[in-house]
Backbone bond lengths (Angstrom), bond angles and torsions (degrees), N, CA, C in turn:
res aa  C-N    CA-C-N  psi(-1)  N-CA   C-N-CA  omega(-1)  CA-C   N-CA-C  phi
1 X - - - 1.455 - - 1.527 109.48 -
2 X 1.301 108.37 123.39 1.256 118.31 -170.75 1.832 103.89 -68.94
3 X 1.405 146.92 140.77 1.225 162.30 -160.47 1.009 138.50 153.62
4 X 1.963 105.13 137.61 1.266 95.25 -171.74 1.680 100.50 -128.91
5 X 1.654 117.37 164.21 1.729 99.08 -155.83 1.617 76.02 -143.26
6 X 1.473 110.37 124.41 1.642 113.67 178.02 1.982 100.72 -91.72
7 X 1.474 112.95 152.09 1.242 104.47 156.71 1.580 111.06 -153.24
8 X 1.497 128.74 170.29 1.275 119.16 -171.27 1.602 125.80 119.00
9 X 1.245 95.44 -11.01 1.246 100.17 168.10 1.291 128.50 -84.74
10 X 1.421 119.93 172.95 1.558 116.42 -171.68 1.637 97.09 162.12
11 X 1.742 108.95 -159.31 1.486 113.44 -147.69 1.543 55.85 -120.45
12 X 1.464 84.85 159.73 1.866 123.46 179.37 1.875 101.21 -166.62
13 X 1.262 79.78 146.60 1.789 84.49 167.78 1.603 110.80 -110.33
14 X 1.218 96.52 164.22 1.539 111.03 -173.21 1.231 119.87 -43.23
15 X 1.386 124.13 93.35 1.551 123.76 168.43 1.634 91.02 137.63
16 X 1.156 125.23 -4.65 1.566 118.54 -177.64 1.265 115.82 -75.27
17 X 1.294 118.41 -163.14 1.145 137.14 178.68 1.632 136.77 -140.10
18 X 1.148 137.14 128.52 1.016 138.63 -178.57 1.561 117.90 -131.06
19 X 0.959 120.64 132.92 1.478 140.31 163.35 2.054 115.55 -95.62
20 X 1.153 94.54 122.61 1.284 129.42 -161.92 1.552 113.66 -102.01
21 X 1.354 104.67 110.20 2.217 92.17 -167.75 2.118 92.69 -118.86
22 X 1.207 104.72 161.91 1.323 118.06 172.52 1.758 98.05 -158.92
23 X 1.594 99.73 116.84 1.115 123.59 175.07 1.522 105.63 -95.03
24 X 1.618 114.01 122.43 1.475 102.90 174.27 1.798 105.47 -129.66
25 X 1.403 113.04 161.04 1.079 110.40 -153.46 1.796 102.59 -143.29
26 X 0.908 131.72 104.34 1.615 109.64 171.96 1.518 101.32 147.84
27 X 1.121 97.65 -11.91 1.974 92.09 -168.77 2.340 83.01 -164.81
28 X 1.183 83.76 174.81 1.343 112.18 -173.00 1.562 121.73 -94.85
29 X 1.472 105.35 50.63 1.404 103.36 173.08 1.435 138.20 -19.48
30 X 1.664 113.01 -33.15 1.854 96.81 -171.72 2.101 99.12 -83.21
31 X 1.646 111.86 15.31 1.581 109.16 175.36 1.808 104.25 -85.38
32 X 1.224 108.70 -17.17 1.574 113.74 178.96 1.237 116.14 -115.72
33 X 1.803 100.71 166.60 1.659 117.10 171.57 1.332 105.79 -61.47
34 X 1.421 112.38 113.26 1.778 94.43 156.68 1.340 130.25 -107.22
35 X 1.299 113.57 155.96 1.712 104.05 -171.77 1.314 116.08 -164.18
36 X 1.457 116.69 140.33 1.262 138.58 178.36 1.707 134.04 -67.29
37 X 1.083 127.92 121.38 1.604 98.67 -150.66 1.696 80.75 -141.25
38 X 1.588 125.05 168.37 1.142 125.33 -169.00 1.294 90.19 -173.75
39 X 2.098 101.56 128.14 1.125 118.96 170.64 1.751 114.36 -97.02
40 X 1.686 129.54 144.49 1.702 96.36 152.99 1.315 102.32 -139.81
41 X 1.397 109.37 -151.16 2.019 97.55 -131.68 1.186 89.37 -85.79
42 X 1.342 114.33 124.86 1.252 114.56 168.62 1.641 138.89 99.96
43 X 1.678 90.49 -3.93 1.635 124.23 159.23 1.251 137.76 -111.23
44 X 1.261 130.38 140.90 1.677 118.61 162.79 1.641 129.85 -38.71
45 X 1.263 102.35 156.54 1.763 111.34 -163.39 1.912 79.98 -72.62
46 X 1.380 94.07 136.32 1.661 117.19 175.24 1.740 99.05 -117.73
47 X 1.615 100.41 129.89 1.557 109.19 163.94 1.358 101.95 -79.34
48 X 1.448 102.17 144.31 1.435 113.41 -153.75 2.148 80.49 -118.07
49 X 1.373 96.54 -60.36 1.623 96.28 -168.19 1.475 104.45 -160.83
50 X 1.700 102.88 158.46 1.659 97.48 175.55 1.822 98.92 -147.43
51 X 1.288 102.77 -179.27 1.717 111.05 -160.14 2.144 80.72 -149.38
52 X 1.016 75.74 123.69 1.582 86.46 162.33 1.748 110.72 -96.69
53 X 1.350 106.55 161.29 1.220 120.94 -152.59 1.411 103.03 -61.77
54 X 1.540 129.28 135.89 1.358 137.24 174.15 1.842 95.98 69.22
55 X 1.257 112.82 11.83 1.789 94.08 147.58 1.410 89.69 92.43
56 X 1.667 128.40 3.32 2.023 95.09 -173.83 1.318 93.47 -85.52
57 X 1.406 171.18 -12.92 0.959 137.60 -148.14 1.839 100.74 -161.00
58 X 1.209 110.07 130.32 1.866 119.81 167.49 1.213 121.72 -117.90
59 X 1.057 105.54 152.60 1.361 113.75 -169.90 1.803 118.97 -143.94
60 X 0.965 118.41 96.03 1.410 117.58 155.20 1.411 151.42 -60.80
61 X 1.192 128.90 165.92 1.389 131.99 179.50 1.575 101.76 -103.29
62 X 1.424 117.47 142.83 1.418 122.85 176.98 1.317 117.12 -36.05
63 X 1.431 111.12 -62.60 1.625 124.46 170.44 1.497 128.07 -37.90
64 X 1.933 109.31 -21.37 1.386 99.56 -170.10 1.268 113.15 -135.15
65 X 1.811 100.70 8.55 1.396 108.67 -173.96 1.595 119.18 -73.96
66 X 1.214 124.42 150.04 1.354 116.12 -172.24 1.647 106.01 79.95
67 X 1.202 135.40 -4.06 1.818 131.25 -175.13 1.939 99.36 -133.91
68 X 1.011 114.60 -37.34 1.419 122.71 177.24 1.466 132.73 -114.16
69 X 1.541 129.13 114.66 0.893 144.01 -171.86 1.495 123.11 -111.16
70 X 1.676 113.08 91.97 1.614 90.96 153.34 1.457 139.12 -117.09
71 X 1.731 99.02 -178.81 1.136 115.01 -177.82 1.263 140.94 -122.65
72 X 1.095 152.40 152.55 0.975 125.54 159.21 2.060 112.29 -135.11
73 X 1.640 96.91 155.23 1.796 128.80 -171.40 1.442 74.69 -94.05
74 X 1.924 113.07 129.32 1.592 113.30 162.04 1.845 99.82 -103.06
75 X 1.378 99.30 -6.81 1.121 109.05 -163.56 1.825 106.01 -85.16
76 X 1.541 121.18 -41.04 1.504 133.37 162.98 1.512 104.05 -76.10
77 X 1.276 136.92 -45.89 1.324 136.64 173.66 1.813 91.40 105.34
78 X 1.490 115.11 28.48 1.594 115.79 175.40 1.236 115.04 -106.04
79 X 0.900 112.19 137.47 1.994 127.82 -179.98 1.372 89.12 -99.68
80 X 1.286 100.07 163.58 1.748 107.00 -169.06 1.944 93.31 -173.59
81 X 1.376 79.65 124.23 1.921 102.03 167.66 1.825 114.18 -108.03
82 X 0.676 122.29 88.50 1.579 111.36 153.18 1.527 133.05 -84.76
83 X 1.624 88.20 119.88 1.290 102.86 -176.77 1.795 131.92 -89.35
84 X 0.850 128.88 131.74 1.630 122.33 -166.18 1.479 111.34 -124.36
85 X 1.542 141.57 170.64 0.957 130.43 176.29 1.313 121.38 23.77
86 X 1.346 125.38 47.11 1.187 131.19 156.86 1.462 123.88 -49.22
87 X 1.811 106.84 147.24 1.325 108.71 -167.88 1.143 116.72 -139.84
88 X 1.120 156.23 129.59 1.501 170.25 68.14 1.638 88.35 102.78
89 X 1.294 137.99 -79.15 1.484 133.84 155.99 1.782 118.16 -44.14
90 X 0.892 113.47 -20.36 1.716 90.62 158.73 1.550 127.84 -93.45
91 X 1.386 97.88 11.80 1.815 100.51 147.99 1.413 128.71 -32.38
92 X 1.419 145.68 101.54 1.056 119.79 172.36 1.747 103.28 177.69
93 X 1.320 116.62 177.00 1.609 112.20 -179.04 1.897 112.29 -81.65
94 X 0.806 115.07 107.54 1.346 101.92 165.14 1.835 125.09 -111.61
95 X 1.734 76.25 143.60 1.772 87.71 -179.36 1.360 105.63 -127.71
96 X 1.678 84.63 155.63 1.919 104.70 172.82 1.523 105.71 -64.96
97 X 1.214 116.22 167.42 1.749 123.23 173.36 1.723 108.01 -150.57
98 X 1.187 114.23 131.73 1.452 112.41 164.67 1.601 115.44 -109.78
99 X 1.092 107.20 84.95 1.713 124.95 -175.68 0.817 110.45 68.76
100 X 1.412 134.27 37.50 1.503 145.33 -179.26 1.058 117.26 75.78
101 X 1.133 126.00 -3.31 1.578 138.82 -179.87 1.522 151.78 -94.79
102 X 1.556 80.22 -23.57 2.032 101.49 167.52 1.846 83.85 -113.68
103 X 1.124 90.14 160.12 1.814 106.52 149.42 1.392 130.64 -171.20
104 X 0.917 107.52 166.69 1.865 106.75 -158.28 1.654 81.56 -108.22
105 X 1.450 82.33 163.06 1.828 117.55 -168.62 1.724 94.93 -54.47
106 X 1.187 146.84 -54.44 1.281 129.80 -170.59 1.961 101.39 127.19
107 X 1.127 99.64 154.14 1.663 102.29 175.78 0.967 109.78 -163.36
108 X 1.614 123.65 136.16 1.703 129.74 -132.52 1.385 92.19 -110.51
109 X 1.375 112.67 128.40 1.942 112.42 169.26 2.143 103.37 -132.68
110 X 1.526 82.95 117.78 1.392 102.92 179.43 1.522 108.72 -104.79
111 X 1.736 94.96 119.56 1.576 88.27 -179.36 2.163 104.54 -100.39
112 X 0.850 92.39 126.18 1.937 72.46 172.01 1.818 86.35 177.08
113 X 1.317 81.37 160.21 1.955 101.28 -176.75 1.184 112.16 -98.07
């Protein structure tokens, strides 16, 4: 069964940090785009970031470039976001994506003091 299960989220205050995991299971993630995407209350799903298959290439969104880094283990089959200097607008649900097409349940990151 193809799936992917995000975890890592939680409350942080302004300037923290969070690390972001997506365990996927069922198919061979480093053959696809993977990518990070984040909804918040009351807006459209925003691409946050993506990793092309086997890790050559990342890509960010204006908003998070320079503060967020991912990665991905081809070897655990885990995608991984680290987040830094987090801010008050990156409140919101974020989920894993496999070419826009699978996606994991979502995992909630609240930034506020």
């Amino acid at each position: 069964q193809v799936q992917l299960v995000e975890s890592g989220g939680g409350l942080v205050q302004p300037g923290g940090s969070l690390l972001l995991s997506c365990a996927a299971s069922g198919f061979d993630f480093s053959l696809y785009v993977m990518g990070w995407f984040r909804q918040a209350p009351g807006k459209d799903v925003e691409w946050v970031s993506g990793i092309t298959g086997g890790g050559g290439g990342t890509y960010y969104a204006d908003s998070v470039k320079g503060r967020f880094t991912i990665s991905q283990d081809n070897t655990r089959g885990n995608l991984a976001l680290q987040m830094d200097s987090l801010a008050t607008e990156d409140t919101a649900v974020y989920y894993c994506s496999a070419c826009g097409k699978v996606w994991g349940q979502g995992t909630q990151v609240t930034v506020s003091s």
